[in-house]
GUVO-258662 format. One record per residue: x, y, z of N, C-alpha, C in turn. Coordinates in pm, whole numbers, padded with zeros to 5 digits, always signed. Layout:
# GUVO-258662
XYZXYZXYZ;...
//
This chain:
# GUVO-258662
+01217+00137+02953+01150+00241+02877+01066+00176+02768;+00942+00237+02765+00886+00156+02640+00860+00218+02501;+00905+00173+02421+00860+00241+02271+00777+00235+02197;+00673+00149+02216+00581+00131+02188+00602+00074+02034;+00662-00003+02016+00682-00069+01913+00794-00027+01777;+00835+00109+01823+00846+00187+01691+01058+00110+01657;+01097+00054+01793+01245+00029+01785+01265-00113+01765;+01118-00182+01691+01114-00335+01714+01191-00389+01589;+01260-00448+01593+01327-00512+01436+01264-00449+01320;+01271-00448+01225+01230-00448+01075+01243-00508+00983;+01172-00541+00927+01187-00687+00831+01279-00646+00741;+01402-00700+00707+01513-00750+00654+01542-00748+00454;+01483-00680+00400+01481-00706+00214+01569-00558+00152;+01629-00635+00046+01649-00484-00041+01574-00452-00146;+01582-00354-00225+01468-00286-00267+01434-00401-00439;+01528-00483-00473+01522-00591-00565+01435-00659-00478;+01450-00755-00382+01356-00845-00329+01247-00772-00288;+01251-00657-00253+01084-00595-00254+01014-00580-00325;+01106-00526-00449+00999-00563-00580+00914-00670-00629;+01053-00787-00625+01029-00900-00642+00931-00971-00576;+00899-00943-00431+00786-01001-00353+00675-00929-00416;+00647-00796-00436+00535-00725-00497+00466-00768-00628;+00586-00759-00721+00583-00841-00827+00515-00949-00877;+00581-01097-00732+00496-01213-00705+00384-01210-00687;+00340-01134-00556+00201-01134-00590+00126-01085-00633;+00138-01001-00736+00046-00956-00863+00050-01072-00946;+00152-01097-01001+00112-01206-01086+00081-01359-01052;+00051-01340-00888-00001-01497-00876-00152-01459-00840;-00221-01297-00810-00316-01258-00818-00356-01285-00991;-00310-01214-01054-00315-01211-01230-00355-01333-01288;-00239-01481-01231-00260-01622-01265-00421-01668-01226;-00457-01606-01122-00556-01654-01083-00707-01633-01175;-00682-01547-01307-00772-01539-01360-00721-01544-01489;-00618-01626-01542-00502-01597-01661-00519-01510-01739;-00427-01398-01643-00420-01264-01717-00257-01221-01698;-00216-01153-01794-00069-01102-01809-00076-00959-01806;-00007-00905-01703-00004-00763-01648+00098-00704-01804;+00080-00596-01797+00142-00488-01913+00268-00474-01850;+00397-00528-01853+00497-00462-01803+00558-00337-01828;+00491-00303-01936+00519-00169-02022+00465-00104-01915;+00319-00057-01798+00273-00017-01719+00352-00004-01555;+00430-00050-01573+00444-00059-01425+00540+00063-01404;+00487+00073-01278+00542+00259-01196+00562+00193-01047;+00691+00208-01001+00716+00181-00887+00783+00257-00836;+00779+00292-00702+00790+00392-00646+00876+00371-00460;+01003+00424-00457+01107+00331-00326+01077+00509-00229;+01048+00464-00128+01031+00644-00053+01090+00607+00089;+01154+00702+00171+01240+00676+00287+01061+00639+00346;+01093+00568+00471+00974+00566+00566+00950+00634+00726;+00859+00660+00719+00832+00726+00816+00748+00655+00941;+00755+00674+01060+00665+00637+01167+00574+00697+01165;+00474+00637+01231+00333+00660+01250+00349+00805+01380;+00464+00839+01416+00423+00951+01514+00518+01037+01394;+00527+01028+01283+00651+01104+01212+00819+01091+01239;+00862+00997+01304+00993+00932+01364+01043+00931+01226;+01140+00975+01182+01252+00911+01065+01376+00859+01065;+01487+00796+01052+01605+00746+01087+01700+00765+00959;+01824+00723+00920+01866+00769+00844+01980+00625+00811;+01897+00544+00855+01972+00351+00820+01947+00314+00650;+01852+00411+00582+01821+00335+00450+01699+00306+00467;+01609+00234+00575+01473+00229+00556+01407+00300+00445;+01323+00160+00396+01265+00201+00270+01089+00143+00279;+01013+00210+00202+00916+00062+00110+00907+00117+00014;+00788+00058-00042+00770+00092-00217+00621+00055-00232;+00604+00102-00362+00451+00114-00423+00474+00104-00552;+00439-00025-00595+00432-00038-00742+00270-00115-00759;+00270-00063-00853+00168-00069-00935+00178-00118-01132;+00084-00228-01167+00088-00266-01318-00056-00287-01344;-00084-00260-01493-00184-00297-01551-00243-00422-01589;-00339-00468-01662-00380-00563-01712-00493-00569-01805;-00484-00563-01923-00587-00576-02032-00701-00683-01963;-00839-00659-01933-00967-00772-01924-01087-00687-01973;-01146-00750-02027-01284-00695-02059-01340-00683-01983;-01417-00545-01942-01486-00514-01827-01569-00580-01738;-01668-00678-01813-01766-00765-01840-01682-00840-01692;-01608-00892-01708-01560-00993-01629-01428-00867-01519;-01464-00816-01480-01391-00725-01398-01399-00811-01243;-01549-00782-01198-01639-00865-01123-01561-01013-01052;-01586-01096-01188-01555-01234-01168-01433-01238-01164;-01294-01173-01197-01189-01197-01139-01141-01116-01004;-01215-01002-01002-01139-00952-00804-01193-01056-00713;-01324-01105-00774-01373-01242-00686-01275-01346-00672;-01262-01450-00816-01116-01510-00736-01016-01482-00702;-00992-01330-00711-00855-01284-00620-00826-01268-00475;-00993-01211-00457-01031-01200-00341-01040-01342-00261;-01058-01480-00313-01071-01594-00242-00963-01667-00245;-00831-01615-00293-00676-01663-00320-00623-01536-00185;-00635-01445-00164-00600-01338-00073-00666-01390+00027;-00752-01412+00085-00827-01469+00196-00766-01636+00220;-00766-01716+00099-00633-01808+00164-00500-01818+00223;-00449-01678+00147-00287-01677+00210-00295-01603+00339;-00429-01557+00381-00414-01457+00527-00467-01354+00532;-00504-01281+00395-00489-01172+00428-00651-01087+00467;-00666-01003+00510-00794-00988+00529-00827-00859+00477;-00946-00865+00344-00980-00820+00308-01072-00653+00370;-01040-00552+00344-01074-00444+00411-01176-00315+00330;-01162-00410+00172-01295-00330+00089-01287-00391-00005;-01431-00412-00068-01447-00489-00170-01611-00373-00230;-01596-00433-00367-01692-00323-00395-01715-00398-00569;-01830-00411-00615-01855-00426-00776-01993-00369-00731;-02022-00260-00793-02127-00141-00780-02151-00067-00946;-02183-00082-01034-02123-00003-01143-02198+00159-01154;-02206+00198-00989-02298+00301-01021-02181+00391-00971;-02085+00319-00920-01969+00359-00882-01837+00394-00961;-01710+00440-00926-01605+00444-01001-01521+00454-00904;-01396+00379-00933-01418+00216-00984-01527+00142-00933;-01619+00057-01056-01731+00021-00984-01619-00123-00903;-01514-00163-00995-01478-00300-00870-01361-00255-00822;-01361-00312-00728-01221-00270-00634-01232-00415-00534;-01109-00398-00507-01086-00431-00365-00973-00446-00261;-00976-00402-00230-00833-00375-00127-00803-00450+00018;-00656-00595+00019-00637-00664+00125-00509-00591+00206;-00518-00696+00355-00364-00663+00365-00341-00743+00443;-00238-00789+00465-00189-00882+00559-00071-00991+00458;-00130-01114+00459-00032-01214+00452+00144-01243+00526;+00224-01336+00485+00282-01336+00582+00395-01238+00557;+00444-01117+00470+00513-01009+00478+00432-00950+00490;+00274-00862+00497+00224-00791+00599+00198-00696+00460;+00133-00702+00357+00187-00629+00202+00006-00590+00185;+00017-00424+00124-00141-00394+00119-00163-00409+00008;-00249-00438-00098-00353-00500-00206-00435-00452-00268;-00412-00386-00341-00548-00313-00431-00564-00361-00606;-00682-00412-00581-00716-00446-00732-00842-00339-00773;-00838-00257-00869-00951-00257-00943-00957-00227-01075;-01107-00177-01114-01139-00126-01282-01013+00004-01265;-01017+00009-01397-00967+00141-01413-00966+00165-01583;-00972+00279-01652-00969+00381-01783-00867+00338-01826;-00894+00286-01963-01087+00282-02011-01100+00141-01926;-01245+00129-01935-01295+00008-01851-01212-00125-01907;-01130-00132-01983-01104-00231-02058-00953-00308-01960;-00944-00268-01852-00820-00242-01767-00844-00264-01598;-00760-00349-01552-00743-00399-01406-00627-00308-01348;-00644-00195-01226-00493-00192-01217-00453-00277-01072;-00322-00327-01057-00283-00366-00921-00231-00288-00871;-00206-00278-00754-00123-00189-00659-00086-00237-00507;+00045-00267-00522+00112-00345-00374+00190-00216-00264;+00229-00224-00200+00250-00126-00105+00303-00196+00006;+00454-00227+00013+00511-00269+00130+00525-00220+00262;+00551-00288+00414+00586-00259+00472+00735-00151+00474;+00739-00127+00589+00887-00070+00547+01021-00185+00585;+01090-00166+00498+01163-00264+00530+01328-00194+00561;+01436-00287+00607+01550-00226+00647+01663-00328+00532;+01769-00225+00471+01816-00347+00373+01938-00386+00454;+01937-00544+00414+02083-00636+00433+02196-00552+00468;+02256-00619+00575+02366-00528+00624+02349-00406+00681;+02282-00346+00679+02238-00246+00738+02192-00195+00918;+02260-00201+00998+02224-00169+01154+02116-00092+01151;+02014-00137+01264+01856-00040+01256+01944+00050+01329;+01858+00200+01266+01921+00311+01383+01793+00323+01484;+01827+00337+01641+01708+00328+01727+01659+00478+01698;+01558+00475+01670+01491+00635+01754+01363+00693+01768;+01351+00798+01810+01270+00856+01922+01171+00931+01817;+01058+00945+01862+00934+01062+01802+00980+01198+01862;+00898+01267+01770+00941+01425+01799+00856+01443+01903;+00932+01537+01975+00847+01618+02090+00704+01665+02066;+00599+01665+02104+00419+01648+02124+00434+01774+02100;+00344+01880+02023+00290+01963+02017+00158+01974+02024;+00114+02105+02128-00029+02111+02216-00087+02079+02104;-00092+02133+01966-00153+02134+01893-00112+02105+01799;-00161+01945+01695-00075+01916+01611-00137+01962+01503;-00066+02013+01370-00056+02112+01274-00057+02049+01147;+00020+01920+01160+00017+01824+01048+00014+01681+01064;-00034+01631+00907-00068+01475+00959+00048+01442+01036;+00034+01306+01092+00106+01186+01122+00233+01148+01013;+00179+01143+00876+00300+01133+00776+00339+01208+00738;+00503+01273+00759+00544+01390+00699+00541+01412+00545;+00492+01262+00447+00473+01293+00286+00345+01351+00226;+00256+01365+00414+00116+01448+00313+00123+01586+00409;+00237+01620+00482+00224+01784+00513+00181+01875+00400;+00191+01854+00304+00154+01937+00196+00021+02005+00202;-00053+01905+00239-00207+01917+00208-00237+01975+00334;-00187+02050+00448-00236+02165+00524-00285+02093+00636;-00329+02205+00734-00371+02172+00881-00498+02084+00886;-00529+02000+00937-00690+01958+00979-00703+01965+01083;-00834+01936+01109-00885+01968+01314-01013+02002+01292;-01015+02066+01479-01173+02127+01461-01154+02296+01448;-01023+02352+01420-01053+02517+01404-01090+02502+01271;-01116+02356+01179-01154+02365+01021-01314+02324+01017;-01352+02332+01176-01488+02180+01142-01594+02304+01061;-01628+02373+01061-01726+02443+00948-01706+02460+00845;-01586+02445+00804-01561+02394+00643-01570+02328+00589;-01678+02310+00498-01686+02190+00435-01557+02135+00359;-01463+02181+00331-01347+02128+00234-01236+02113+00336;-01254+02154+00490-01173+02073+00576-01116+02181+00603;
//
C-alpha cells in the first residue's frame, strides 16, 4: 500500500531542542552582521501538526514558530539580509524570496528553507524601520520516546470546503463557486 510519504519517520527533537535549533540559527544569522536579537521580543509558538491532506495523529507531534527582534538602523537593513542571504545559501538552503524595494513594505525581506533540518527563514524590516524581525518555522517533529502513530487522510470529498490545513479553516471556503469575487 502506498502512503505517499505521510507514514515516513519524523525527525526525532523535543520542543527544548527545537527551540534551541531555531534559536541557533537566528543568532548565527544575527552574528553574521553583529547584531543581538531582543530576547525581551521573542514569541514562540509549539502547535500539534497537521498533514498536508489534513491527517492528524495523537503521538505528540509538534513544530513551532518563533520569532525575535533586532535593533539595526534601517540604512543598513539591505546590507545585512544580503549577508544572511549568502550564509543561508552556504548551509543549503534555497532561497525562495528576497526583496529590498523601499517602495515596498517590508521593503527587505527574505525568506529560505531547507538546510540540513529542513527549517523555513524569514528575515525582514519591520516597525519602526529601526528593526529586523526573524522568524524560523520547523518541520514537524516527533518527541524522544515517543512511537509514531501510523495514519490515514480523511476520506475525499467531491468537493473540498476547506484548506488543506485544518489551522486556517477559519478563513472559509475557496474555489471557483467564489471566482467573481474579488475578495475570494
Amino acid at each position: 500500500m502506498n502512503d505517499d510519504g505521510k507514514n515516513h519517520p519524523l525527525p526525532v527533537k523535543s520542543q527544548e531542542q527545537a527551540e534551541h535549533l531555531a534559536r541557533s540559527l537566528v543568532d548565527s544569522l544575527a552574528g553574521e552582521y553583529d547584531l543581538k536579537v531582543d530576547g525581551k521580543t521573542v514569541h514562540k509558538e509549539f502547535r500539534d501538526c497537521f498533514g498536508k491532506e489534513g491527517e492528524s495523529a495523537d503521538d505528540g507531534r509538534f513544530d513551532l514558530t518563533y520569532a525575535v527582534r533586532a535593533a539595526l538602523p534601517e540604512a543598513e537593513h539591505g546590507k545585512a539580509i544580503r549577508a544572511m542571504r549568502k550564509r543561508l545559501e552556504a548551509q543549503g538552503y534555497k532561497i525562495s524570496g528576497y526583496r529590498e524595494d523601499k517602495t515596498k513594505d517590508p521593503w527587505a525581506l527574505m525568506d529560505a528553507k531547507g538546510g540540513k533540518d529542513n527549517l523555513f527563514v524569514s528575515v525582514e524590516s519591520y516597525l519602526p524601520p529601526t528593526l529586523l524581525v526573524f522568524s524560523v518555522t520547523t518541520p514537524c517533529f516527533l518527541p524522544p520516546g515517543t512511537k509514531q502513530e501510523q495514519v490515514s487522510a480523511p476520506a475525499p470529498d467531491a468537493i473540498p470546503v476547506t484548506p488543506k490545513d485544518p489551522r486556517l479553516a477559519l478563513m472559509g471556503p475557496t474555489g471557483p463557486a467564489y471566482a467573481d469575487n474579488p475578495f475570494g
